[in-house]
C-alpha positions as CSV (number, residue, x, y, z in Angstrom):
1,X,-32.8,-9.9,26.1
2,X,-29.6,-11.1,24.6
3,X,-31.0,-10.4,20.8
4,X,-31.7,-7.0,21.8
5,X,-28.3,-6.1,23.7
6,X,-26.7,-7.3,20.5
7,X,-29.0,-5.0,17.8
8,X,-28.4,-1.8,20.8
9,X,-24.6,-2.5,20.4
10,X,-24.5,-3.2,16.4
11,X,-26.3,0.5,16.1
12,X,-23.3,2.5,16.6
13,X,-21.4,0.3,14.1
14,X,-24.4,0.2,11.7
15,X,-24.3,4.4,11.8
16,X,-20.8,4.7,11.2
17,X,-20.7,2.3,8.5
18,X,-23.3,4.7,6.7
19,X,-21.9,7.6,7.5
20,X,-18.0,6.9,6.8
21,X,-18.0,4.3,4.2
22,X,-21.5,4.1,2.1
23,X,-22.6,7.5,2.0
24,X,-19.1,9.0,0.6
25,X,-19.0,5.7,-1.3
26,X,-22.4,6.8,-2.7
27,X,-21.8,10.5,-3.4
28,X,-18.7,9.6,-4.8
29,X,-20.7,7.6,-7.8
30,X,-23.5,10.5,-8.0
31,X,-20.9,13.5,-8.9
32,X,-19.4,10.8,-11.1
33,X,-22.5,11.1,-13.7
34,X,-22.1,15.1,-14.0
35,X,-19.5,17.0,-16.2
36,X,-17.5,20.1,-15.0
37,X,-20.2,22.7,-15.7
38,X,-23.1,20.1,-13.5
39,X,-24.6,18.5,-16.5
40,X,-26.0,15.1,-16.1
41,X,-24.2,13.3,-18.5
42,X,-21.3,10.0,-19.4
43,X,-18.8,12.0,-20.7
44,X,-16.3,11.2,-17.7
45,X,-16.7,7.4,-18.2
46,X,-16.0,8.0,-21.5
47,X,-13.0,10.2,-20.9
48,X,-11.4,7.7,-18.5
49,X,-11.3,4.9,-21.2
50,X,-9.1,7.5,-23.3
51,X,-5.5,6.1,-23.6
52,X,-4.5,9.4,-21.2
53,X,-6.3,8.0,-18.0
54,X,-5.8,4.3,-19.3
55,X,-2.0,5.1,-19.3
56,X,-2.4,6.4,-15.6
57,X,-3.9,3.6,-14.5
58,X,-1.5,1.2,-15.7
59,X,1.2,3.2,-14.5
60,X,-0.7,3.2,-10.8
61,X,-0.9,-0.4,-11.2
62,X,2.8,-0.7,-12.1
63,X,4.0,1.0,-9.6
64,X,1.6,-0.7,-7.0
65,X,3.4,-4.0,-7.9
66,X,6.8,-2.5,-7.8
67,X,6.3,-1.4,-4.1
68,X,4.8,-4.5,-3.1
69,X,7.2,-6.8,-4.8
70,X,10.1,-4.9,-3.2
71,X,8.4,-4.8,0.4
72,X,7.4,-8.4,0.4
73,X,11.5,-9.1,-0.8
74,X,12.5,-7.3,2.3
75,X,9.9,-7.8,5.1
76,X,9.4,-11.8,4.6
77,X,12.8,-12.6,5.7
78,X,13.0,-9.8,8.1
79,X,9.8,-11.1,9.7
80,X,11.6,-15.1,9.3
81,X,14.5,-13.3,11.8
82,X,12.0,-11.8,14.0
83,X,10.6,-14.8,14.7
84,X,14.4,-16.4,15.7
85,X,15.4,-13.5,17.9
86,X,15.8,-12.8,21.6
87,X,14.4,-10.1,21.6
88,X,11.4,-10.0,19.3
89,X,8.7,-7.8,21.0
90,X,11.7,-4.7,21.2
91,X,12.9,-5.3,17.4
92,X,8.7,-6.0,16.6
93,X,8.5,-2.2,18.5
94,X,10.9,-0.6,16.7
95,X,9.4,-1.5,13.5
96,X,6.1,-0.2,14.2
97,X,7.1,3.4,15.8
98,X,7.8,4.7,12.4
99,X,4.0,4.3,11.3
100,X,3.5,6.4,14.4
101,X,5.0,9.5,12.8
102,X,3.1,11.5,10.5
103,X,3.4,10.5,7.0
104,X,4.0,14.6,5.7
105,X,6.8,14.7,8.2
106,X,8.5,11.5,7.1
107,X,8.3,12.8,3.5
108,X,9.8,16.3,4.2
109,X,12.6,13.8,6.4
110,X,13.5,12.4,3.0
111,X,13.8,15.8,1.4
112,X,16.5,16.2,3.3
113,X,18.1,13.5,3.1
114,X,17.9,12.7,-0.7
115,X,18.6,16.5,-1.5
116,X,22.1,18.0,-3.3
117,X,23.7,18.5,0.6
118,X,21.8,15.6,2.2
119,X,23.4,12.8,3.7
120,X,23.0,10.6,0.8
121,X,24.7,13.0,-1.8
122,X,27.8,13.6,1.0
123,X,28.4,9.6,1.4
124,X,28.2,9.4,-2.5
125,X,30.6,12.2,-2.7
126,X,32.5,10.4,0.3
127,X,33.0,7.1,-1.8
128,X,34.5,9.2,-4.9
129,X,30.7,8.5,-6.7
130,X,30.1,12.6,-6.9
131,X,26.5,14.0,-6.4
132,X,23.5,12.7,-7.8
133,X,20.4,13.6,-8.6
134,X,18.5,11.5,-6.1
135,X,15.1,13.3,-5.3
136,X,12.5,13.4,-7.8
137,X,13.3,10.4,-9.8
138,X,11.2,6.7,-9.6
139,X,14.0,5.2,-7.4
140,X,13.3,8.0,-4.6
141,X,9.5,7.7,-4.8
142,X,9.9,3.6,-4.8
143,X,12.5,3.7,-1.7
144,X,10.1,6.3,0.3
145,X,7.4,4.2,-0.6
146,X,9.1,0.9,-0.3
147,X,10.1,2.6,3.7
148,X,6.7,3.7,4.2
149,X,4.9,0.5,3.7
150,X,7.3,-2.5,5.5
151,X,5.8,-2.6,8.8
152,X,2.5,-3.0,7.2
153,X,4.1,-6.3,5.4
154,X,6.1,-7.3,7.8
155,X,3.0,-7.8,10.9
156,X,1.1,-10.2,9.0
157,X,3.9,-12.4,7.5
158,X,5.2,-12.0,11.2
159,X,1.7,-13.2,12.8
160,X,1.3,-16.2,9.8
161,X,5.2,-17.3,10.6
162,X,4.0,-17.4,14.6
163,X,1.3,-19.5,14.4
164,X,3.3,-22.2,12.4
165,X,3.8,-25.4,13.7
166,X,7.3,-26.2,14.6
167,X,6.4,-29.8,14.1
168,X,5.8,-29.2,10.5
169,X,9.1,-28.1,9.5
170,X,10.7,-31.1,11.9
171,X,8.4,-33.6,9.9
172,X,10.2,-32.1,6.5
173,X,13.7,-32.6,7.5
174,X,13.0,-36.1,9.2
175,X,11.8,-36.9,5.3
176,X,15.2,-35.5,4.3
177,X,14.1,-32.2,3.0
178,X,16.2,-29.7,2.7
179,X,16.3,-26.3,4.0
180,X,15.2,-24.6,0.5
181,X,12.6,-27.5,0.4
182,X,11.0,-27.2,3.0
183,X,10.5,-23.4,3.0
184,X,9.2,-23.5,-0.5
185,X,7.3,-26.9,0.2
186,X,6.4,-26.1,3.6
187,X,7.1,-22.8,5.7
188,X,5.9,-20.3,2.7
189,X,2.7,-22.3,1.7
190,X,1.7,-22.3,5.2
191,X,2.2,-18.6,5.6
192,X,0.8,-17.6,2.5
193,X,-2.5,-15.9,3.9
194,X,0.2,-13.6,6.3
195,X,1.7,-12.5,2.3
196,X,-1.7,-12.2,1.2
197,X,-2.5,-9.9,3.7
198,X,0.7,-8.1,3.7
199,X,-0.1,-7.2,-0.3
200,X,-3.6,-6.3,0.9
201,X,-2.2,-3.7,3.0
202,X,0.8,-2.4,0.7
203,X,-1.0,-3.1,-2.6
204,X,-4.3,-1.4,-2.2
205,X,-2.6,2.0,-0.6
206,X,-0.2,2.2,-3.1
207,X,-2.5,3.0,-6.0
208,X,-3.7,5.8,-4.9
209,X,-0.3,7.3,-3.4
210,X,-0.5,11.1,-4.1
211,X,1.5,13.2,-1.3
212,X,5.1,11.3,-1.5
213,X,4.2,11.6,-5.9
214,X,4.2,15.2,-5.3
215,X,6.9,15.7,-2.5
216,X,9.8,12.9,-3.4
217,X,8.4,12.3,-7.0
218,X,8.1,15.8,-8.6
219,X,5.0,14.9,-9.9
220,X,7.2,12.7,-12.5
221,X,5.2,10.0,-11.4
222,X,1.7,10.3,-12.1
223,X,-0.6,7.7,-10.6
224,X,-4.7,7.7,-9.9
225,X,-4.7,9.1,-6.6
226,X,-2.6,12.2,-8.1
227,X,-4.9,12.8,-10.9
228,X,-7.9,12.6,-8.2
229,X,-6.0,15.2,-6.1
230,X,-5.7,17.4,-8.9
231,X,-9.5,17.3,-10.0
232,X,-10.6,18.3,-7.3
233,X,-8.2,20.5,-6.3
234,X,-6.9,21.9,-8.8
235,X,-9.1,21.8,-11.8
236,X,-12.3,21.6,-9.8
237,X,-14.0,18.7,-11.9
238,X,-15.3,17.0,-9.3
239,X,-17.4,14.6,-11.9
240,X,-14.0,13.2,-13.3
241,X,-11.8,13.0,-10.2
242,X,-15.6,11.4,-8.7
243,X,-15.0,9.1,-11.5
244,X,-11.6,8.0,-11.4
245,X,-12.0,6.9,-7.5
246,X,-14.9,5.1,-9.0
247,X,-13.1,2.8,-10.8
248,X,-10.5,2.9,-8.1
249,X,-12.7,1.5,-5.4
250,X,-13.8,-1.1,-8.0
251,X,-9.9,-1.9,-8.4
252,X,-9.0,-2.4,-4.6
253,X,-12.5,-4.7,-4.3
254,X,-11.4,-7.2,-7.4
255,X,-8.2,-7.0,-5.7
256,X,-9.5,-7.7,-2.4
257,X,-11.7,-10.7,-3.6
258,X,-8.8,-12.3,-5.8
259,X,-6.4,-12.2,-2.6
260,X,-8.7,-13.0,0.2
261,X,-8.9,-16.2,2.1
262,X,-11.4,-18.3,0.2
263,X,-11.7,-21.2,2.8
């Protein structure tokens, strides 16, 4: 009876599984073998090895490390001071309610702010620096970015720092270690599949980033996600934008393999 109760509950899961994740997954990869006017044919694969889209790629990649580099800077010793406050859950709250507003409306928040009579041009002006152009250049797109994607690092790291044993880091300075020591020695080795899974979530997003590209960007930063947008938006080749998330999905599985908890 037990067996069965289990297989009647793992339906539901097994249907949306199909339906959600392999079937797109699947059409995705058919489309990718036909050309713009429906021919069956490889001339996308072979387009997408043309130093154009290899250029994109590497740029997506680039930029992917850039946004998780500078949100793993910020959030691991914002999560290290989490975990020392008074009042953790509030601060732990605070950081999460952003993710609760809709990711359009936090972009169009930043066109106001970063624009010629924003707030960030009048302190500029304020301080004797003058006005900027702010908006539409790679330090607006990595900031908004950067913004967008702490709390995502900041849970895990959080969680990892949580479960550490006190008596761990007591054991390092009884052996005379210092405090630089025993974080690199100690504290960040221990905490390293929190990081893992903080780059997980910032990393694998960030590649195929296309709204805040258009929006804060300018479209001055072209990445995969942009170019599938504008396949099959714009230029209606479905075959070649089919093909590009393709190798995307390829991309974010090696990347989920090399960082994933191999015990």
């Amino acid at each position: 009876m037990k067996v069965n109760a289990r297989a009647f509950y793992l339906v539901p899961y097994l249907l949306w599984i199909l339906l959600f994740v392999v079937a797109p997954i699947l059409l995705i990869l058919y489309y990718s073998f036909f050309d713009i006017e429906g021919h069956l044919s490889l001339v996308n694969y072979e387009k997408f090895f043309t130093p154009v889209y290899l250029k994109m790629a590497l740029s997506s990649f680039w930029y992917a490390f850039l946004i998780t580099a500078f949100t793993l800077l910020i959030s691991y010793p914002t999560a290290y001071l989490l975990t020392k406050s008074r009042h953790k859950q509030l601060w732990l709250l605070l950081i999460i309610l952003p993710t609760w507003i809709n990711l359009l409306l936090k972009a169009y928040a930043f066109l106001g702010i970063f624009g010629t009579f924003g707030p960030a041009n009048s302190f500029l002006e304020w301080i004797g620096i003058g006005q900027k152009q702010i908006l539409f250049t790679d330090f607006s797109f990595l900031f908004v970015s950067t913004y967008i994607f702490i709390p995502f690092m900041i849970l895990p790291i959080y969680n990892a720092l949580e479960e550490l044993n006190p008596v761990f880091m007591d054991a390092a300075r009884d052996l005379g270690a210092s405090k630089w020591t025993t974080f690199r020695r100690v504290v960040f080795p221990l905490t390293l599949d929190g990081v893992k899974s903080g780059c997980q979530a910032v990393f694998i997003p960030s590649l195929s980033l296309f709204m805040i590209t258009r929006l804060i960007a300018g479209n001055r930063v072209i990445t995969l996600g942009t170019a599938i947008e504008e396949h099959f938006l714009v230029t209606q080749d479905w075959g070649m934008g089919s093909t590009i998330a393709v190798f995307l999905i390829i991309a974010m599985v090696v990347i989920m393999i090399v960082t994933g908890n191999r015990k």
